[in-house]
C-alpha positions as CSV (number, residue, x, y, z in Angstrom):
1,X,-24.5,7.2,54.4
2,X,-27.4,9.8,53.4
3,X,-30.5,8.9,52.2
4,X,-32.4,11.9,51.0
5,X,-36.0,11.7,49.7
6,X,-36.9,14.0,47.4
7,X,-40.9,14.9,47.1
8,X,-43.4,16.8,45.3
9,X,-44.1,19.3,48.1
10,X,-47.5,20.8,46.7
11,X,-48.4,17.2,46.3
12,X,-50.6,15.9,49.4
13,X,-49.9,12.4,49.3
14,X,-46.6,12.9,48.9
15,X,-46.0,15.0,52.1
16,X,-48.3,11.9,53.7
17,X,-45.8,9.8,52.9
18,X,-42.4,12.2,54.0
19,X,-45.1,12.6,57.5
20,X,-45.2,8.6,57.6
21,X,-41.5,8.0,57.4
22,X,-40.6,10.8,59.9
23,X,-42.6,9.2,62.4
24,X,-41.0,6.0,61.8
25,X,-37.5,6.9,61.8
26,X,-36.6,7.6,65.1
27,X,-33.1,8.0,64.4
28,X,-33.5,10.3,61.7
29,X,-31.5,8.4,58.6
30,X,-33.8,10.1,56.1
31,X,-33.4,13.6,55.3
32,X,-35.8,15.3,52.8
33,X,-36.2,18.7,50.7
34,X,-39.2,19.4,48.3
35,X,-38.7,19.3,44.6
36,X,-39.3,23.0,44.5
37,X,-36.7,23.7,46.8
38,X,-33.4,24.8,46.1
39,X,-32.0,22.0,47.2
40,X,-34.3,19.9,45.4
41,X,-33.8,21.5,42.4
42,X,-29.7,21.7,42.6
43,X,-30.0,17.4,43.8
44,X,-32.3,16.7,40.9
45,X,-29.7,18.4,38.5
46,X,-26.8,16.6,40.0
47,X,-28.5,13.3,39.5
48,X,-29.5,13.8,36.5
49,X,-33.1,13.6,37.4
50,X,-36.1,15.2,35.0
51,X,-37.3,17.9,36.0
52,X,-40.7,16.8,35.2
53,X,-40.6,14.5,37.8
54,X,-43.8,15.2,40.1
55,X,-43.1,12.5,43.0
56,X,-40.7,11.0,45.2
57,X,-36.9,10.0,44.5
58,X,-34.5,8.2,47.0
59,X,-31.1,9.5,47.0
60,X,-28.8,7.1,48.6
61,X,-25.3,6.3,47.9
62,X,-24.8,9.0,45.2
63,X,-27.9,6.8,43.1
64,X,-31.0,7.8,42.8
């Protein structure tokens, strides 16, 4: 099962956050990508996410 978080990756407190969680899942069930990414972009499209969105989405079991 993924779970992906999405996050605003010019946004401070958000990459506080993704740095929180990393050091807090020590058997890596998170994976992450930055809005602006890519990735990011293609998973927000596939979701059906707006691209306005400016924080963090959770991705898991194709829901977001």
């Amino acid at each position: 099962m993924k779970r992906i978080l999405l996050f605003d990756g010019e946004c401070n407190v958000c990459d506080a956050s993704v740095q929180f969680i990393i050091k807090r899942d020590p058997k890596a069930l998170f994976q992450f990508a930055s809005l602006q990414s890519d990735i990011g972009v293609a998973l927000l499209k596939k979701y059906d996410v707006p691209e306005t969105t400016d924080s963090i989405v959770f991705i898991e079991n194709d829901r977001h």
